[in-house]
C-alpha positions in Angstrom: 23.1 14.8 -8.3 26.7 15.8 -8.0 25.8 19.5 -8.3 22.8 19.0 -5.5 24.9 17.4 -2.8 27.4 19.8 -3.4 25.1 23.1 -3.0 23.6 21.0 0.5 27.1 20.9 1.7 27.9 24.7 1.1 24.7 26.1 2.4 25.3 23.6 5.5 28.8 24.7 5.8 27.9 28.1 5.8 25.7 27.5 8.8 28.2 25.2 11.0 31.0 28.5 10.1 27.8 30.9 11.8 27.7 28.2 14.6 31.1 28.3 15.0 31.5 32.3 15.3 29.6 32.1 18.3 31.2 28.9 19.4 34.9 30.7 19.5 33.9 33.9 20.7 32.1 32.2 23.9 35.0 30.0 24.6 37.6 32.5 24.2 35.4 35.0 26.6 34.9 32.2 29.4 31.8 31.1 28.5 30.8 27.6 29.1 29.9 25.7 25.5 28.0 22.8 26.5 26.8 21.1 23.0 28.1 21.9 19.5 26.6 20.3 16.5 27.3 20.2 12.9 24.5 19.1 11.2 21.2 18.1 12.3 18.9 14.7 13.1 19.9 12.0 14.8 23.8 11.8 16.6 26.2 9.5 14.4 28.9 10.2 16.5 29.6 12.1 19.9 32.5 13.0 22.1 33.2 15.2 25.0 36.3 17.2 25.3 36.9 20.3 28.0 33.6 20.0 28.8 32.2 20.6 25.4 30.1 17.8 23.7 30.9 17.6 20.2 27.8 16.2 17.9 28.1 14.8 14.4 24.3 14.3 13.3 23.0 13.2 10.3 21.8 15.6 8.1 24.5 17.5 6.5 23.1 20.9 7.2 22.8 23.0 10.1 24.2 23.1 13.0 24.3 24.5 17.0 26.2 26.2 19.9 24.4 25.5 23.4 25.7 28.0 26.0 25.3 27.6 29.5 22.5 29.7 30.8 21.9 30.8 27.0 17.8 30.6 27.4 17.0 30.0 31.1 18.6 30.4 34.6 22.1 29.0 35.7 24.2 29.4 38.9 27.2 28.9 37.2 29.9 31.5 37.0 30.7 30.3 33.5 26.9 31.0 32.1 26.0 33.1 29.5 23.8 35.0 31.3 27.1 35.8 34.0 28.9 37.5 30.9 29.8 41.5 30.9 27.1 42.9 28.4 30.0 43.8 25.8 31.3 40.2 25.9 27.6 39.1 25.3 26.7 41.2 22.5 29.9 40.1 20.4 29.4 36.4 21.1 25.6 37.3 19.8 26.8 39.0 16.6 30.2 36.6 16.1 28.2 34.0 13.9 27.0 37.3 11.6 31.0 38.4 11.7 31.5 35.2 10.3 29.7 34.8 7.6 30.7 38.0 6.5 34.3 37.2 6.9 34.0 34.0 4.6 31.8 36.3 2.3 34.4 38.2 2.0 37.5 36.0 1.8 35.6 33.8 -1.2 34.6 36.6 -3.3 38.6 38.1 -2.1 39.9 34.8 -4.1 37.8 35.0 -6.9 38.5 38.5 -8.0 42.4 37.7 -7.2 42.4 34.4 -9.5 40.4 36.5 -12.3 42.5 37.3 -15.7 43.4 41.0 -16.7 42.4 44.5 -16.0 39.6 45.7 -13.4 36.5 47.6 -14.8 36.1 51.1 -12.9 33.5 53.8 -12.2 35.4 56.6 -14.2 34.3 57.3 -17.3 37.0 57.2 -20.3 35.4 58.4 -23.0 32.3 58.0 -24.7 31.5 56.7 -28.5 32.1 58.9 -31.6 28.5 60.1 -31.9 27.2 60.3 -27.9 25.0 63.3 -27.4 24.9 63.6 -23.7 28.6 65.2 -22.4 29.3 68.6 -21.6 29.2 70.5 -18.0 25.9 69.6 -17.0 26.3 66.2 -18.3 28.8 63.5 -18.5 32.5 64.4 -19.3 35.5 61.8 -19.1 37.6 61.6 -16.0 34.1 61.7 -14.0 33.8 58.8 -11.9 30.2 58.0 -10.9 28.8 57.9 -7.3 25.3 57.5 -7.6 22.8 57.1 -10.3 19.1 58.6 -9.1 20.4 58.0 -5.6 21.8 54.6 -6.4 24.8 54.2 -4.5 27.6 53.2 -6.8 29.8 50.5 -5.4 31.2 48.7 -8.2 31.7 49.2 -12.0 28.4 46.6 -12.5 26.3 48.5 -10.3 26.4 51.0 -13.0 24.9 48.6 -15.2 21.9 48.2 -12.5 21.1 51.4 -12.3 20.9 52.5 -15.6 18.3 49.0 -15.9 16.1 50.8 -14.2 15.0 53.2 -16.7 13.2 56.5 -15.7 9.7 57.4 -17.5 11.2 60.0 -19.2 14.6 58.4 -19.9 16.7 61.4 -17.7 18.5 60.4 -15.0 20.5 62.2 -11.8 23.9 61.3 -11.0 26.6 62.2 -8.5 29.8 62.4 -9.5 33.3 63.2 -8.6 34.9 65.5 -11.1 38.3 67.6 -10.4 38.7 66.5 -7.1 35.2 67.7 -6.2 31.3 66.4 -5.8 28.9 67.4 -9.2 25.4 66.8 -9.2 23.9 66.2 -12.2 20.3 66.2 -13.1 17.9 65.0 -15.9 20.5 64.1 -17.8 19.1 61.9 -21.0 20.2 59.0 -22.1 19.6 56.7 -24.7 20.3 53.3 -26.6 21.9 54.9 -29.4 24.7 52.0 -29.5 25.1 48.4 -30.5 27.7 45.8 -29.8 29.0 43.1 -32.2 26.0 40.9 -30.5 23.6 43.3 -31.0 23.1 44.4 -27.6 21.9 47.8 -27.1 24.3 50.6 -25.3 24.5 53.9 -24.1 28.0 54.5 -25.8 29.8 55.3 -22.3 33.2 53.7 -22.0 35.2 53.0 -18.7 38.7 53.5 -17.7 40.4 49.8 -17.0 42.7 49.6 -14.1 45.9 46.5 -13.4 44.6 44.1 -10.7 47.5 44.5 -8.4 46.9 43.5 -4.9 45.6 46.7 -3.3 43.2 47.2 -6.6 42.4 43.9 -5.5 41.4 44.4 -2.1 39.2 47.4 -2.8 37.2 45.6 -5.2 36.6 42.6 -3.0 35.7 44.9 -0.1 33.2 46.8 -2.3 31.2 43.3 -4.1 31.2 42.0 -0.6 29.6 46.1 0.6 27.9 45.2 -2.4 26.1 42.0 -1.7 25.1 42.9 1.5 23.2 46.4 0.3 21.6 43.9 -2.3 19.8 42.2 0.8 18.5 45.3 2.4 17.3 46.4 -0.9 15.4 43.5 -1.6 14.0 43.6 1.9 13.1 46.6 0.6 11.4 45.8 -1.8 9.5 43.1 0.4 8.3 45.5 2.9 6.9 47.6 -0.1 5.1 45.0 -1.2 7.4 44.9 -4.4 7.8 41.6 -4.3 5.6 39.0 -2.8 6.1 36.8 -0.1 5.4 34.0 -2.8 8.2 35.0 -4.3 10.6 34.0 -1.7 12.9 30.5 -1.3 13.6 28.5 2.2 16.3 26.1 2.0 14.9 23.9 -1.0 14.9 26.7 -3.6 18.5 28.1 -2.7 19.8 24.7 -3.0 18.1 24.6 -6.5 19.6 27.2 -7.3 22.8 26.9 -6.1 22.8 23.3 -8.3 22.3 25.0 -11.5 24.5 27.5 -10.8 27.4 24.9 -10.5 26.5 23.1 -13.9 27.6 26.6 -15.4 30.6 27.2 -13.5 32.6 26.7 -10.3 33.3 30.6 -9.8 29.5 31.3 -10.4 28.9 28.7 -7.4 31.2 30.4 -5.4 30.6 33.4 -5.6 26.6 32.8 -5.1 28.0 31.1 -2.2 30.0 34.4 -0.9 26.7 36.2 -1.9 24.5 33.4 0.4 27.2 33.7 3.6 26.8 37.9 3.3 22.9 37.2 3.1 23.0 35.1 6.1 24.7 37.7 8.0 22.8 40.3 7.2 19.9 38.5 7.7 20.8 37.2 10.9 21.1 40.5 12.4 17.8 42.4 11.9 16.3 43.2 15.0 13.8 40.2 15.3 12.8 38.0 17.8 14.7 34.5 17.9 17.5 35.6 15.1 20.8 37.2 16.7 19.4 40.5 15.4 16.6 40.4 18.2 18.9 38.6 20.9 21.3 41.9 20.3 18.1 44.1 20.9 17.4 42.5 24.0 21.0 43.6 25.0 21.2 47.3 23.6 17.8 47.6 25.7 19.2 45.9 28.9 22.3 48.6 28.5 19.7 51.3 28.2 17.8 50.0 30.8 21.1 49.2 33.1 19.2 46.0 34.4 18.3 42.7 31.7 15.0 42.0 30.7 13.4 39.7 32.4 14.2 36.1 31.2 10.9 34.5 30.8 9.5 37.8 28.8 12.4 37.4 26.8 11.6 33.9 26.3 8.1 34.8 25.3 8.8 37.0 22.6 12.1 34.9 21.3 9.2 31.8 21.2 6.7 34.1 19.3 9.0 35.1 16.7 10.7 31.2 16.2 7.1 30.2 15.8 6.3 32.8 12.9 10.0 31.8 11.5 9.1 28.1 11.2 5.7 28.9 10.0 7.6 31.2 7.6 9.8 28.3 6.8 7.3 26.1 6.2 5.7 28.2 4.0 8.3 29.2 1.6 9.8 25.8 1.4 6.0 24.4 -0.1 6.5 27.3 -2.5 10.0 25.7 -3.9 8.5 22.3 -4.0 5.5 23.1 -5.5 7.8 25.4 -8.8 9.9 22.3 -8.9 6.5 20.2 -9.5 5.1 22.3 -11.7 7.8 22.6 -14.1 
């Protein structure tokens, strides 16, 4: 129960730090704020100050910024709508900003507090025996860009890529050797290794590098790069029809999961967490109707355009797409419920 609660708070808190990006970035740019909420349901507790009423509701997730002339006409010099364009596209993508800053600044703590060296993408050496090095293969001192067009952020993406095995076992990389980009092709590969757990490797060893701050820093920067590719690939993957729509989670699964991941460790909920806040961002900003994505369309088009989009067609489509979002909602959340069920 302990876990549960907890993974309702972070997923809320994520939300109210979203809420709050846009929050800021309209007060500090003149904009008049007149509700923000943390939480959703039924007010437990209200107050005004400078003109702002602040909302503590019930439920512990969720949250809202109401902005004067956000959704509908206002005379007031203080609106939304009265805003220069550029001030009103960064309030619209300051809750994304957010959640990638946070994303960022968890997963920058957990790779600071981890013990010893940091794995890298250069290869050291390989294991008496390996097959596969020479000039039009692998050699040591490369350091690996891309693996069959993989981009290679991080030492585990390595790891990924190689997962996904080709028919014939060759693969392409990219690679920087001497200072200069090699392309390899159809280079094999094979399980020709074991560990002391049995587990089956390629026999490719990597250089280790001291965590000092900077080493630091670049690694945080490129899980967090990292986590956010992970979302467009599996959007990917959606769009493809690679994965099923029955195969997403709404709120109930992700708080599942986020449970069970803090049974087997707190750095394993926190950095799912980091993970979740890069997700929301990302996700927050494709171009559709009633996310910030779609509001930020609206805007590139009226600076095309020199002249906004009329409100109530804007209204229109945000409606349309807030009504296929809760339906979508809806719909994935009977999914989770009905796994937990069936277990």
């Amino acid at each position: 129960m302990l876990q549960i609660i907890l993974a309702i708070l972070a997923f809320g808190v994520l939300v109210v730090v979203h809420e709050f990006g846009h929050f800021i970035t309209a007060k500090r740019g003149g904009v008049q704020v007149n509700e923000f909420w943390i939480g959703m349901g039924p007010a437990i507790y209200k107050k005004e100050y400078h003109g702002t009423l602040y909302c503590l509701r019930l439920l512990p997730f969720g949250g809202a910024c109401v902005m004067e002339g956000e959704d509908g006409e206002s005379e007031s010099e203080h609106s939304f709508a009265r805003a220069s364009l550029l001030r009103r596209m960064l309030i619209v993508v300051a809750g994304a900003l957010m959640n990638f800053l946070v994303g960022f600044l968890i997963v920058l703590i957990l790779v600071g507090t981890q013990q010893g060296p940091v794995g890298t993408r250069t290869i050291e050496g390989f294991q008496e025996g390996f097959r596969y090095q020479g000039e039009t293969m692998l050699m040591p001192g490369d350091t690996i860009l891309e693996v069959n067009g993989y981009h290679i952020f991080v030492r585990q993406d390595i790891n990924i890529a190689l997962a996904q095995t080709a028919a014939d076992g060759k693969y392409d990389f990219k690679v920087r050797r001497d200072g200069r980009t090699v392309q390899l092709t159809d280079v094999p590969l094979t399980h020709d290794f074991t560990d002391e757990n049995g587990n089956k490797l390629f026999g490719i060893n990597f250089t280790l590098t001291e965590r000092t701050p900077l080493v630091v820093l670049d690694q945080s920067a490129r899980v967090s790069v990292n986590y956010a590719r992970l979302v467009w690939s599996s959007l990917a993957q959606l769009v493809t029809g690679k994965v099923g729509v029955d195969q997403l989670s709404g709120p109930v699964g992700v708080a599942e999961v986020m449970a069970n991941t803090a049974k087997q460790s707190m750095a394993s909920f926190f950095d799912l967490v980091a993970f979740i806040s890069i997700n929301l961002g990302v996700m927050n900003l494709l171009p559709l109707p009633a996310l910030d994505g779609g509001r930020l369309l609206f805007l590139v088009i009226e600076g095309i355009r020199r002249k906004p989009v009329p409100a109530k067609y804007e209204g229109y489509v945000h409606a349309a797409g807030l009504m296929l979002l809760l339906a979508l909602m809806v719909y994935v959340t009977g999914q989770d419920i009905l796994r937990i069920l069936m277990r």
